[in-house]
KEKE-3310 file (N, C-alpha, C; in steps of 0.2 Angstrom, whole numbers, plus 5000, padded with zeros to 4 digits):
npx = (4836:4850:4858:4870:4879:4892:4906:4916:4934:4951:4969:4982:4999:5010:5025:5029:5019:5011:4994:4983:4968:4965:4961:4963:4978:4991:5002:5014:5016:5027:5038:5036:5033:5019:5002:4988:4970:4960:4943:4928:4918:4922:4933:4928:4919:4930:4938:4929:4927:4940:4942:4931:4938)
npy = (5044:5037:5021:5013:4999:4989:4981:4967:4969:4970:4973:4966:4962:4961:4957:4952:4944:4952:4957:4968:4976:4989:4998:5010:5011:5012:5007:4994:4995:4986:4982:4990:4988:4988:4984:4973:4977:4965:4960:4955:4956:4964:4955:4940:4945:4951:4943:4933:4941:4941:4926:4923:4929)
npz = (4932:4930:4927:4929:4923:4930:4924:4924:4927:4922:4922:4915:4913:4900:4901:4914:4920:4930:4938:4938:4946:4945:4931:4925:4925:4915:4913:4921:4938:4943:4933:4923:4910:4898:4900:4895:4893:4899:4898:4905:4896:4883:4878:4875:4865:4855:4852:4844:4835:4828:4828:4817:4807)
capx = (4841:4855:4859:4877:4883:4900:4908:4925:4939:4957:4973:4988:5007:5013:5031:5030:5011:5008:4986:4979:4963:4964:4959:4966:4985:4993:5010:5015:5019:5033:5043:5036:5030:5011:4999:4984:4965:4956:4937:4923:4913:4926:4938:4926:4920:4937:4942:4925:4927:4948:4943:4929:4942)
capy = (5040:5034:5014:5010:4992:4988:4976:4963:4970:4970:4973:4961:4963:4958:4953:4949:4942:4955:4959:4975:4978:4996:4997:5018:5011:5008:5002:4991:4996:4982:4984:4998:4986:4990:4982:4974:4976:4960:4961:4948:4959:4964:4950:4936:4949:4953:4936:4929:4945:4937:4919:4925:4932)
capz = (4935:4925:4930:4925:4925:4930:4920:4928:4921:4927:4918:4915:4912:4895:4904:4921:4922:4936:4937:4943:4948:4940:4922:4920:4923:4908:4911:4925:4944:4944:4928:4919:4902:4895:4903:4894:4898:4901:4902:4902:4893:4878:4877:4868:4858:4850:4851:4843:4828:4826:4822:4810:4800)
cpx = (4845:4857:4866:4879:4890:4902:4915:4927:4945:4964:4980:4995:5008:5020:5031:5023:5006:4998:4986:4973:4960:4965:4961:4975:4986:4999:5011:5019:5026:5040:5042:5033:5020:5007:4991:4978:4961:4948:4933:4918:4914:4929:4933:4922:4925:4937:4936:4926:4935:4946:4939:4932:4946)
cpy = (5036:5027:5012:5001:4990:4981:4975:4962:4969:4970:4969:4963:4960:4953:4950:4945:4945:4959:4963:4976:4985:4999:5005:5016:5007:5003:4998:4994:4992:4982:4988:4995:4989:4984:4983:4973:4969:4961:4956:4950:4959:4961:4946:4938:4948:4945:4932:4935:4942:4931:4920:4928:4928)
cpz = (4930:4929:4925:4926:4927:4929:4924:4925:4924:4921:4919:4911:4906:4896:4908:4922:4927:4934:4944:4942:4942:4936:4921:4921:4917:4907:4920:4932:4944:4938:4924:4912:4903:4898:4897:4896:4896:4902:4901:4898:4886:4874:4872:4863:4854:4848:4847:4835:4825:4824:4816:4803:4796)
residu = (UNK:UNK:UNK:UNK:UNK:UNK:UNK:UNK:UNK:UNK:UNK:UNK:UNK:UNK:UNK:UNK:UNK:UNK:UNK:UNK:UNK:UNK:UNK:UNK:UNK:UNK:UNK:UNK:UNK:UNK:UNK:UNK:UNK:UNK:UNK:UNK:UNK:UNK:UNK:UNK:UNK:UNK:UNK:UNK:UNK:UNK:UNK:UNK:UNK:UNK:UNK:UNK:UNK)
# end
């Protein structure tokens, strides 16, 4: 039996601030800009390996 976790993620608009739920689209339903992913798993990682630098 495999036990996956599921991690709360969601993806945010660079332009507009528009959040999706659905972390495989890449570009925004509303204006078409990249859309980055947000996770609470991920994010204070990066961000805790960025100020150590």
């Amino acid at each position: 039996m495999i036990i996956t976790k599921t991690v709360p993620a969601y993806r945010s608009c660079i332009t507009c601030g528009h959040k999706d739920t659905n972390v495989n689209k890449d570009y925004c339903s509303k204006c078409g800009t990249y859309m980055y992913l947000y996770s609470s798993y991920y994010s204070p990682k990066i961000k805790k390996e960025c100020s150590s630098k």
